[in-house]
N, C-alpha and C positions, 0 to 999 in steps of 0.2 A: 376573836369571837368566843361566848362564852360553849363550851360543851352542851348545856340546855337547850341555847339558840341554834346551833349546829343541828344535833336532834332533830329538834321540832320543825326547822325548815324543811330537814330531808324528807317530814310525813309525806310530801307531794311533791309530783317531777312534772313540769313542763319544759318540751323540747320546743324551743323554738322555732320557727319554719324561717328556710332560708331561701327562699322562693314563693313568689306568690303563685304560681301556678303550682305548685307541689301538693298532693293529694294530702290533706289533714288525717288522720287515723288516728279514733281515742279510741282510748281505753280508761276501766278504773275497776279498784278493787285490792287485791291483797298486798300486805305492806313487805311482808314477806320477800318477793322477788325484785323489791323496787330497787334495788342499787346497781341488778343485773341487769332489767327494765331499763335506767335512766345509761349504764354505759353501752348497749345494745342501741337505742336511739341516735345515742351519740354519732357511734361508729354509722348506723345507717344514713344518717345522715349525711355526714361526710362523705358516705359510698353514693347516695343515690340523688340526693336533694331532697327526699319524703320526710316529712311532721310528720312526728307521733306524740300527742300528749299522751302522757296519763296520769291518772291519780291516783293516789296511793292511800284511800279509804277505808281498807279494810274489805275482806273477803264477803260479809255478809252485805257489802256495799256495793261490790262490785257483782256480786247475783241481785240483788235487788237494779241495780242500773243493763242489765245486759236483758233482764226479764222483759224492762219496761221499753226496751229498744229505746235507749238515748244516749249507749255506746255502742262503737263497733266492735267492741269485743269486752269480755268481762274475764277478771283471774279472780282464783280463791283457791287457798292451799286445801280446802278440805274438798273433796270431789263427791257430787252432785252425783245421786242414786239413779241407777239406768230407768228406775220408772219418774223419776223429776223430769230427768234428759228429756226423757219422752213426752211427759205433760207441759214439757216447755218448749219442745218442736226446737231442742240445743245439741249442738254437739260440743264433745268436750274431749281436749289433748293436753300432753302434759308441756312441759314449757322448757322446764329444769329441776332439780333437785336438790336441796340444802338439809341442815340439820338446823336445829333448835336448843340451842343451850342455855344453862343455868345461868344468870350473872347475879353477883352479889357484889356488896361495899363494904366490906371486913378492914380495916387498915392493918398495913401490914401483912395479910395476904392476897398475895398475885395469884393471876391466871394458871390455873390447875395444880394449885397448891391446895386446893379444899377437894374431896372426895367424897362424892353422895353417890346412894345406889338409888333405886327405882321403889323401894319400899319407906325409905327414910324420907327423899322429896317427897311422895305422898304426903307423908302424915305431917311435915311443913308446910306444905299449901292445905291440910284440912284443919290446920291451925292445932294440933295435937302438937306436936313441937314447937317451944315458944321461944328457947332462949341458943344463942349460937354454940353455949359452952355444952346442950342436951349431952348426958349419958351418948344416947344413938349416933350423935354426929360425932360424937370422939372418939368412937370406939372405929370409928370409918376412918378415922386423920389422930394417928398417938403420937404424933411426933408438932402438930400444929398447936398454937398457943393461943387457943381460942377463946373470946373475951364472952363475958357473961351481959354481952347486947341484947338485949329482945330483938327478935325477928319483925321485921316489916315485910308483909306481903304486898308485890306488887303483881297487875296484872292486867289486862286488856279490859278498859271500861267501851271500847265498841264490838261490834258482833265481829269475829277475828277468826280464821283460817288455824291461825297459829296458837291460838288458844283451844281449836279443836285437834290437833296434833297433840299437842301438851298434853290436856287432859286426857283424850285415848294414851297415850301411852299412859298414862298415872291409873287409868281407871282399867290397864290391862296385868295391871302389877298389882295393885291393890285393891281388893274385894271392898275394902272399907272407900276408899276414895270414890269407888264405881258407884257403892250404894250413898253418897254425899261427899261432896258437889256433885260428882256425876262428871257427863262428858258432854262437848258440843261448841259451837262458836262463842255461848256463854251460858255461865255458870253462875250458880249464885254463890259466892268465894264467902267464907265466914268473918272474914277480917281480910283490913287492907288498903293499898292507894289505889286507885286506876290511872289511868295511862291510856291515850288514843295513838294506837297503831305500833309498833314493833321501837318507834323511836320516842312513843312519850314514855311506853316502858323503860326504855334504855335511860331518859333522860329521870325521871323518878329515881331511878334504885341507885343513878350517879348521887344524887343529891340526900338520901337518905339514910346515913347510918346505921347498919344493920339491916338493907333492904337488900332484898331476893323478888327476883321476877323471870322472866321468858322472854327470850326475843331469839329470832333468825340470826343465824351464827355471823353473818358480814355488818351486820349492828354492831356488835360485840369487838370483834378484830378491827375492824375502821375506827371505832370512838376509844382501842386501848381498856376496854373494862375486863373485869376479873369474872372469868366462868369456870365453873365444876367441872373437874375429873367425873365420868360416869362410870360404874360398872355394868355392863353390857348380860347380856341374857347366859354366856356363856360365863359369869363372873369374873370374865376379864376387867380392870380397869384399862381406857379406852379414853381418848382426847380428843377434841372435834378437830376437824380438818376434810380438808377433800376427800383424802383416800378413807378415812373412815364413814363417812356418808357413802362414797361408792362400795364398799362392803357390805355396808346394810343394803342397797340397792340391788346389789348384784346378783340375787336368786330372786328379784320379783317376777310375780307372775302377770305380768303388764297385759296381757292378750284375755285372760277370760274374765276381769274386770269391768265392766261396763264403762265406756270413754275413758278404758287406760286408768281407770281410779285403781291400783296398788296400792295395801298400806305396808308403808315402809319402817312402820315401830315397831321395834321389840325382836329383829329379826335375828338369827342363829348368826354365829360367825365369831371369832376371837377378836376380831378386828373392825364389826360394827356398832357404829354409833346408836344407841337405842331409840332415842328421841330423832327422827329421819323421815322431810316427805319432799314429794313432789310438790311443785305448784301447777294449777291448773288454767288453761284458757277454756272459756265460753263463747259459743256466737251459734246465730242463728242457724237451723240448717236452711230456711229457705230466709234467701236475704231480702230486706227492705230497700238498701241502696247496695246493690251490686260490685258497683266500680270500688267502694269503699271497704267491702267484707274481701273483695280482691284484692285490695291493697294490703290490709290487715294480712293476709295471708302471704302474702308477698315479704311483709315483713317477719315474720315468723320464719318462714322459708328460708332467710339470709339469714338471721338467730342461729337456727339451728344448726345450719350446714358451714358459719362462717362465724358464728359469737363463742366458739370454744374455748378458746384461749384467757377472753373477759371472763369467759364464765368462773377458770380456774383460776384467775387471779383477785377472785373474790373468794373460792374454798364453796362456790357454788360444785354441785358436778354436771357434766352437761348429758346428755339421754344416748343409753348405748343405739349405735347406729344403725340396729336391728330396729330398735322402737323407732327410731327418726324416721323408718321406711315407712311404716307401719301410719304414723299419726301424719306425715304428707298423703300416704294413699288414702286417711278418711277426708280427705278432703275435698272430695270428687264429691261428697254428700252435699256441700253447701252450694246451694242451688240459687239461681234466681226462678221469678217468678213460672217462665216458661219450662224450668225444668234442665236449664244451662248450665254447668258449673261455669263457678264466677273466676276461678282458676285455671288456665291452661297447662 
């Protein structure tokens, strides 16, 4: 199967039910956590007999579907303002944790053989650097034989989690960036292909010579593609991987955050990743179907305290066990109608 098709299949995960009497639980929304998503299922599966679909839509998809009650639950990596929370009667916990890396299609150069900092990607995505060989990018890589390609911008043509990560960190580095495109699920990009979901990215920037885009770092490592060396806030250069995601993690302030929303870019440390977030779950606080926001919770529950292991073997990181206390006790919030949690 060709690497495009691979891709593109993986925009969406349904687990199949292996039980007719097994509780269904959807979900839909960011593409971002779907590989940890689809092996989490699995294993539950396996442990419990519970279906979980989900779909892997994009973050601006999976808040529009959790708003409209037609999931049991919604993720988006960028996390939802305590007064949205509020106007939408939502709570909101984090899931897991990953990084966000550069991928390009250079031939001839591999995976963290190319070196970009946080000022120079800017001014590549605001289309101010056009060609691979630029002054700026060689003076980051003097030892690379960098071909005189034009750059192809690619980027998330649906409303995307991981395109509001992206750009914050781009528009907290750069003044110029902030003031155009700007920051947010989407952007008006000046040049460039689009791509729906973290895997039409990935599948784009494979097929296009001289293309550069974003995707969620387990895109990247699963499909073999070539991503950026970053320099980190302390000017360290810095590699993606687990332990560099939990670095960047590792001084958030997860508690005065409204639902746990932490931003994880740009943060201090020799050894973190700059580009780093959580991803988020949504559900209502008072439920529609009870037995189902139970379940959902149910399955989070065994995620958290039993999907460690997947998690790092995707270079996801999974949530210090302080926060996993922390985002089970709000869950006494989600109530049904009488005022019951739906959770024991």
């Amino acid at each position: 199967m060709k690497l495009t098709t691979r891709l593109l299949a993986g925009a969406a995960i349904a687990i199949a039910a292996v039980s007719a009497q097994a509780q269904n639980i959807t979900g839909a929304g960011a593409t971002f956590p779907a590989p940890i998503y689809a092996k989490w299922a699995e294993a539950y599966k396996t442990a419990t007999g519970a279906q979980l679909n989900y779909q892997a839509i994009g973050s601006g998809g999976g808040v529009k579907q959790i708003t409209s009650k037609t999931v049991d639950f919604g993720a988006s990596d960028d996390p939802m303002s305590g007064e949205d929370l509020a106007k939408n009667g939502l709570l909101q916990f984090p899931a897991v944790i990953g990084g966000v890396v550069t991928v390009f299609n250079l031939p001839g150069i591999a995976a963290n053989e190319l070196t970009l900092n946080g000022t120079v990607l800017a001014d590549i995505f605001r289309g101010e650097i056009k060609a691979w060989n630029d002054p700026a990018i060689a003076k980051l890589n003097p030892n690379a034989k960098l071909p005189s390609t034009a750059i192809t911008l690619v980027y998330r043509s649906d409303s995307s989690g991981t395109t509001a990560v992206f750009t914050d960190y781009l528009a907290t580095v750069s003044p110029a960036f902030k003031a155009s495109p700007g920051e947010g699920k989407t952007v008006n990009w000046p040049t460039g292909v689009g791509g729906r979901g973290n895997a039409g990215v990935a599948a784009n920037v494979s097929k296009i010579a001289g293309g550069i885009g974003y995707v969620e770092y387990a895109f990247a490592k699963q499909n073999k593609m070539s991503y950026a060396t970053m320099i980190n806030r302390d000017g360290k250069p810095v590699k993606a991987d687990d332990l560099t995601f939990a670095a960047a993690a590792a001084k958030a302030d997860w508690k005065s955050a409204p639902g746990f929303g932490a931003n994880l870019n740009n943060q201090p440390g020799a050894e973190a990743w700059p580009i780093t977030s959580a991803s988020f779950i949504l559900m209502h606080r008072t439920a529609a179907d009870p037995a189902r926001s139970g379940d959902a919770l149910k399955f989070f529950r065994w995620a958290l305290n039993n999907g460690q292991k997947l998690a790092t073997d995707l270079d996801y990181v999974p949530l210090p066990a302080d926060v996993v206390k922390a985002v089970e006790a709000s869950w006494k919030d989600i109530k049904d109608a009488s005022g019951k949690a739906v959770l024991n």
